[in-house]
C-alpha positions in Angstrom: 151.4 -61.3 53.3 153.4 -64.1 51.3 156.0 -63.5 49.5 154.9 -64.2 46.6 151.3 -62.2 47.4 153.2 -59.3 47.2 155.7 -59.8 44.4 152.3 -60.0 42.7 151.2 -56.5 44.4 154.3 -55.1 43.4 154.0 -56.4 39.6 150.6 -54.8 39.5 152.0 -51.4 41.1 154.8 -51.3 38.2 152.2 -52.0 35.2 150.2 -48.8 36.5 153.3 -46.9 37.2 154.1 -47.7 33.5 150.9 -46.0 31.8 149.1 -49.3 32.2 145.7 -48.2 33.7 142.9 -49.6 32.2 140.9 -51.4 34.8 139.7 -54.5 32.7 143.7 -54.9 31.6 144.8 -54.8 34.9 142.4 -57.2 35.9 143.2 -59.7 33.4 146.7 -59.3 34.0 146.0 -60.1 37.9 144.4 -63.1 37.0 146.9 -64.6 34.5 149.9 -65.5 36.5 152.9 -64.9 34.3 155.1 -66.9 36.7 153.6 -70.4 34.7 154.6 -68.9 31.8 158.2 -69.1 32.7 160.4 -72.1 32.6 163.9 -73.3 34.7 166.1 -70.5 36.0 164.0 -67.6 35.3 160.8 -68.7 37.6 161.9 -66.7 40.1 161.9 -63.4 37.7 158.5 -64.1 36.8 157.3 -60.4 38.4 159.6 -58.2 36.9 159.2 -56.2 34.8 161.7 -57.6 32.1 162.0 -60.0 28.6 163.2 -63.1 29.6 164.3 -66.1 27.3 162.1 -68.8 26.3 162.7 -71.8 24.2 163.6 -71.8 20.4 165.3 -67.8 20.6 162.5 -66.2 21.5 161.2 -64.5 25.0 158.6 -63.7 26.7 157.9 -59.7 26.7 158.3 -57.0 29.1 154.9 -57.1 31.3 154.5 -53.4 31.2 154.6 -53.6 26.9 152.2 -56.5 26.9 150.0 -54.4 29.2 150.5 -51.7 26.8 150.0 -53.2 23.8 147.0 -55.2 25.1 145.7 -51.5 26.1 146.2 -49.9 22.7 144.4 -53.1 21.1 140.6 -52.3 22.8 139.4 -55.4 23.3 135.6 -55.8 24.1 133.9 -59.2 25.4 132.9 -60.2 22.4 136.0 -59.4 20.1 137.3 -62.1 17.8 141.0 -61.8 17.9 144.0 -62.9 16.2 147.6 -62.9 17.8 150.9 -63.4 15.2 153.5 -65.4 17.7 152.3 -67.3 20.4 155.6 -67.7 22.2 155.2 -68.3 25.6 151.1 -68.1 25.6 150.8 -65.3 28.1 150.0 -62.5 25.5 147.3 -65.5 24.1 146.3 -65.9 28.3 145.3 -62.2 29.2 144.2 -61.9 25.9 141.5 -64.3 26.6 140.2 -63.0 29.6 138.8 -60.0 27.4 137.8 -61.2 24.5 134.8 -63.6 23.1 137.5 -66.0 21.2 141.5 -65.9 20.4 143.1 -67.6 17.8 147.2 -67.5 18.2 149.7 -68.4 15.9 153.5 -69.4 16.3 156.3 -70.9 13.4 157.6 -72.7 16.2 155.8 -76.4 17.0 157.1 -76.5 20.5 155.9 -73.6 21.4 152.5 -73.8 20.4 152.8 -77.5 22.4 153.8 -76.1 25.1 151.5 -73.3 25.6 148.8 -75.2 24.8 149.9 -77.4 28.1 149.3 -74.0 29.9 146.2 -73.1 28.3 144.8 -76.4 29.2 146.3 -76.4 32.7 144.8 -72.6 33.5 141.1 -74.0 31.9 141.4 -71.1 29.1 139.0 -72.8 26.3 138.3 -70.0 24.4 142.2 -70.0 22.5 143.1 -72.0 19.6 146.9 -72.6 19.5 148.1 -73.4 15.9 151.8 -73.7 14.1 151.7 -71.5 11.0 153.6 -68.7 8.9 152.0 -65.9 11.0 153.3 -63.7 8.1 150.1 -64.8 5.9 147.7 -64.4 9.3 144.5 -67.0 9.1 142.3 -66.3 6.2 140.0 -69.5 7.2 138.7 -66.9 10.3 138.9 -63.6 8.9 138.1 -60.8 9.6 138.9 -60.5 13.0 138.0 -57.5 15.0 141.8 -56.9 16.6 145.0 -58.1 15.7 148.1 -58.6 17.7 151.6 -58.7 16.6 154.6 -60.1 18.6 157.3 -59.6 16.5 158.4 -57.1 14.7 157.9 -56.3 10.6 159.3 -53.6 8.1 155.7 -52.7 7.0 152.7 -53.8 8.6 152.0 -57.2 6.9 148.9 -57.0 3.5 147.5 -60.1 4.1 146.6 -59.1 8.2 145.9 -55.5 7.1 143.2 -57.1 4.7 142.0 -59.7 7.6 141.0 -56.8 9.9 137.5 -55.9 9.3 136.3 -52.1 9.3 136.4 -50.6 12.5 139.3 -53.2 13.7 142.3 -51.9 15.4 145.7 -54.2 15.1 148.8 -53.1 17.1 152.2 -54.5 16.1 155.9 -53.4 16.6 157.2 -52.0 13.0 160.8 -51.2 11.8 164.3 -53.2 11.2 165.0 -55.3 13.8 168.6 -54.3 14.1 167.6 -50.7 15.5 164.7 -49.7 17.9 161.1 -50.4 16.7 158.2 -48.4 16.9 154.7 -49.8 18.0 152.0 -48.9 16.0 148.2 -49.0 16.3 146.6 -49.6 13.2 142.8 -48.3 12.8 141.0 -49.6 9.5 138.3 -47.0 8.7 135.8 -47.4 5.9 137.8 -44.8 3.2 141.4 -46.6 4.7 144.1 -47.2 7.7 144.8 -44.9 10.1 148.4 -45.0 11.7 149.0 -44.0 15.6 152.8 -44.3 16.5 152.5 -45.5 20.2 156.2 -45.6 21.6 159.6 -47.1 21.0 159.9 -51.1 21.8 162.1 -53.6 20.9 160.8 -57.5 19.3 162.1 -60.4 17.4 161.7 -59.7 14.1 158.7 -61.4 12.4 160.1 -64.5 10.2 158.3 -66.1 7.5 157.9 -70.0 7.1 157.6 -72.6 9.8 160.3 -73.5 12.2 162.1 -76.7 12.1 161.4 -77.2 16.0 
């Protein structure tokens, strides 16, 4: 087996290890290979189960909590979903192996440019990449039937709240971004929203307006 065969089977064994378990996740998260989403001197930490630094302050997150959160989130085939900070694009990648469209925002330019190089480069045409104040979500597409959030906010934000239809689920990290964070599933019912505290993470905090990169 190559090397890099089994830093892959090894990076599959810690995502199940970690409570990630659903079949379709796992699948998805085989077929995206996280090592293009990782730049310079941290290629070769691509399988481990670790945040690493990206461009523009920001990092790519922990396998095992993407699996998680992309678990908790319930995506079915033909789910329109809607992720706030595109970073790297990985989130965006195995997101798009599940559902029918993604739409992905980020405040910073470069990243969005740069992820869209790997969208094009992996032949994933179902995500659109755009820069934008994730803070405000994409009213143009609403309502989507999940939403993702990558960074983390006090409150979960109004204006996604009100862009995720009836029977949507959103899962986002919530709390200050000084201490540990709590991720949340959120469950909009017809009479209201339904909070499930998942476990502690830590995420960038969520910052309005666009970045000047």
């Amino acid at each position: 087996m190559s090397d890099t065969a089994e830093r892959k089977m090894r990076f599959l064994f810690a995502l199940r290890t970690k409570g990630v378990t659903d079949a379709r996740v796992l699948g998805a998260m085989e077929a995206i290979d996280r090592g293009e989403f990782v730049r310079g001197i941290f290629a070769e930490r691509a399988y481990e189960d670790m945040p690493l630094p990206i461009a523009c302050g920001q990092t790519i997150s922990q396998p095992s909590v993407v699996g998680l959160m992309t678990q908790a989130l319930e995506v079915s085939p033909r789910d329109k979903v809607l992720e706030i900070g595109t970073g790297s694009g990985y989130q965006a990648a195995i997101l798009s192996q599940l559902a029918r469209r993604v739409y992905t925002l980020d405040r910073h330019r470069r990243l969005v440019r740069e992820a869209e190089e790997v969208f094009a480069r992996l032949g994933l045409p179902n995500i659109t990449a755009m820069t934008a104040d994730g803070s405000h979500g994409l009213p143009d597409q609403a309502p989507f039937d999940r939403i993702i959030v990558t960074a983390a906010a006090e409150d979960p934000p109004g204006p996604l709240l009100a862009q995720l239809r009836i029977g949507g689920i959103m899962v986002l990290p919530v709390g200050q971004s000084d201490t540990v964070q709590s991720l949340i599933k959120v469950t909009r019912g017809p009479a209201g929203y339904e909070y499930d505290e998942l476990r502690p993470v830590r995420f960038v905090p969520l910052v309005e307006g666009i970045g000047q990169d």
